[in-house]
C-alpha positions in Angstrom: 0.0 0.0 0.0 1.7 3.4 -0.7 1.0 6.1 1.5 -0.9 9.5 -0.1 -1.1 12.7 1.5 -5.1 12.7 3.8 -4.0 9.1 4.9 -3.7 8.1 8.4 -0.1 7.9 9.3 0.5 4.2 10.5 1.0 3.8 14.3 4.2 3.0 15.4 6.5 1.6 18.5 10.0 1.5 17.9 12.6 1.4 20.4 14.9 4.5 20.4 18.7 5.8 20.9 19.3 5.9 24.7 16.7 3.3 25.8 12.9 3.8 25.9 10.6 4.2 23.0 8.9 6.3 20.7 5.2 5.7 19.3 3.2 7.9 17.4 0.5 7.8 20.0 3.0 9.3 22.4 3.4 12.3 19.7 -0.3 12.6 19.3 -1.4 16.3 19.5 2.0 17.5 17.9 2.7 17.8 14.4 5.9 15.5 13.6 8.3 15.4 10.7 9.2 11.5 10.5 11.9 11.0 8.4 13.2 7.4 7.3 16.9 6.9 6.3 19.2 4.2 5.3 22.3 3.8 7.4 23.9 5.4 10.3 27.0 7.9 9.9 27.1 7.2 6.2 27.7 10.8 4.1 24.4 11.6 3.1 22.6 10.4 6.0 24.8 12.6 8.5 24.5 15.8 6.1 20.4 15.0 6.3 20.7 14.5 10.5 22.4 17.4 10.6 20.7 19.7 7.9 17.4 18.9 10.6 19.3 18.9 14.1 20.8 22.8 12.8 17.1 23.6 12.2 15.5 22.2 15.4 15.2 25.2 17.1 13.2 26.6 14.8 11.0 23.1 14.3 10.9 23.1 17.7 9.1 27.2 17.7 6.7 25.6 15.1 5.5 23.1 17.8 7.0 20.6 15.4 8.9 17.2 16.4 11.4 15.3 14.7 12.2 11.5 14.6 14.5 10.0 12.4 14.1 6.1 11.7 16.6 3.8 10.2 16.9 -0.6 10.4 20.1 0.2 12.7 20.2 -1.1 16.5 20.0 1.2 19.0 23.7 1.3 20.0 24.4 2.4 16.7 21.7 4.8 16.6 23.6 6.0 20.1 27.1 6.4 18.8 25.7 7.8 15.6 23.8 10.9 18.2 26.8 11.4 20.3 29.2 11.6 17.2 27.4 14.3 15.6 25.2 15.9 18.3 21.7 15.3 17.0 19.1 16.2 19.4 16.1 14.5 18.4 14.9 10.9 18.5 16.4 8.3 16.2 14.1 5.3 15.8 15.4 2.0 15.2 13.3 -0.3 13.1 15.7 -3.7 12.7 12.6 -5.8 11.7 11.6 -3.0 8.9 7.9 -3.6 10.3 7.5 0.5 10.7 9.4 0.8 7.2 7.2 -1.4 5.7 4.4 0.2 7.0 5.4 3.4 5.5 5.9 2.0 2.2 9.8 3.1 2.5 11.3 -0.6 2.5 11.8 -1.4 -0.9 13.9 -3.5 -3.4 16.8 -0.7 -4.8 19.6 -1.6 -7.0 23.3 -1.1 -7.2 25.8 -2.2 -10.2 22.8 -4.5 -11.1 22.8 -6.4 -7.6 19.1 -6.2 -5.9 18.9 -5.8 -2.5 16.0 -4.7 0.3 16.4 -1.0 1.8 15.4 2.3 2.8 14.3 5.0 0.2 15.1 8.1 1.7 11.6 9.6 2.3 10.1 12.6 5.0 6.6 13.0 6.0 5.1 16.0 7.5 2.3 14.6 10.1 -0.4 16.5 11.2 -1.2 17.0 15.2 -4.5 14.7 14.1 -2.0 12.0 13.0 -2.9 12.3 9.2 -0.3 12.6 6.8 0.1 16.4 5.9 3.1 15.7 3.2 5.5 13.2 2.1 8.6 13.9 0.3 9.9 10.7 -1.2 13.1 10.1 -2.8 14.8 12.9 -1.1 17.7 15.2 -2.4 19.9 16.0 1.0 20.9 19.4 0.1 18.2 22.0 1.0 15.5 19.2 2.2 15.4 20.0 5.9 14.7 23.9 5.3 12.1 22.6 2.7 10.4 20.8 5.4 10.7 23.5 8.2 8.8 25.6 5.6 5.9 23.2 5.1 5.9 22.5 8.8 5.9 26.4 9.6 2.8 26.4 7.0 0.6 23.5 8.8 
């Protein structure tokens, strides 16, 4: 099922960096930029975490949280926080159930092998937990502004 903007955003429980969890039922009431990325300190993952954790102040003013998800553990998740400084929740979604459920887990291709992963995709969830906006694919540079704008604009 893919997701369309006016759909429900799928309810979620993952655990997250530094023990605990994070649902969206916990979040309910706020509006949440969810953003779903492949891998952990990798270059264009880092420049994304940090495009959003250099905004969060302003997300923050907008009554706006963010939450990151990747398939890595938690530990990594942790190192991967303290390394760069991020100060919003990173999910961690090793059996790709919440992935899945997002429509974000799919088949990608590199020098013609086939493999299962994460396409780089934000949504913008509404306080009402409805999907507001989804930007799949994503482009790195200039994304996270993109998004503060939207989220400023819900």
């Amino acid at each position: 099922m893919v997701l369309q903007v006016g759909d429900k955003a799928p309810e979620f429980t993952a655990p997250r960096d530094g023990g605990g969890s994070v649902s969206l039922a916990m979040l309910r009431g706020r509006k949440l930029v969810l953003y779903a990325y492949p891998k952990d300190d990798t270059s264009g993952c880092t420049k994304e975490a940090l495009a959003f954790n250099d905004l969060l102040p302003e997300f923050e003013a907008a009554g706006v949280e963010v939450v990151g998800v990747s398939p890595d553990p938690v530990k990594s998740h942790d190192r991967f926080k303290t390394k760069h400084g991020l100060h919003f929740a990173l999910a961690s979604d090793e059996t790709q159930a919440m992935l899945s459920a997002y429509g974000v887990w799919v088949e990608k291709s590199m020098y013609g092998r086939k493999y299962m992963g994460v396409e780089r995709t934000t949504f913008l969830i509404d306080a009402d937990g409805v999907i507001a906006r989804i930007w799949p694919k994503v482009k790195v540079e200039g994304h996270a502004q993109e998004v503060l704008a939207a989220a400023k604009a819900l």
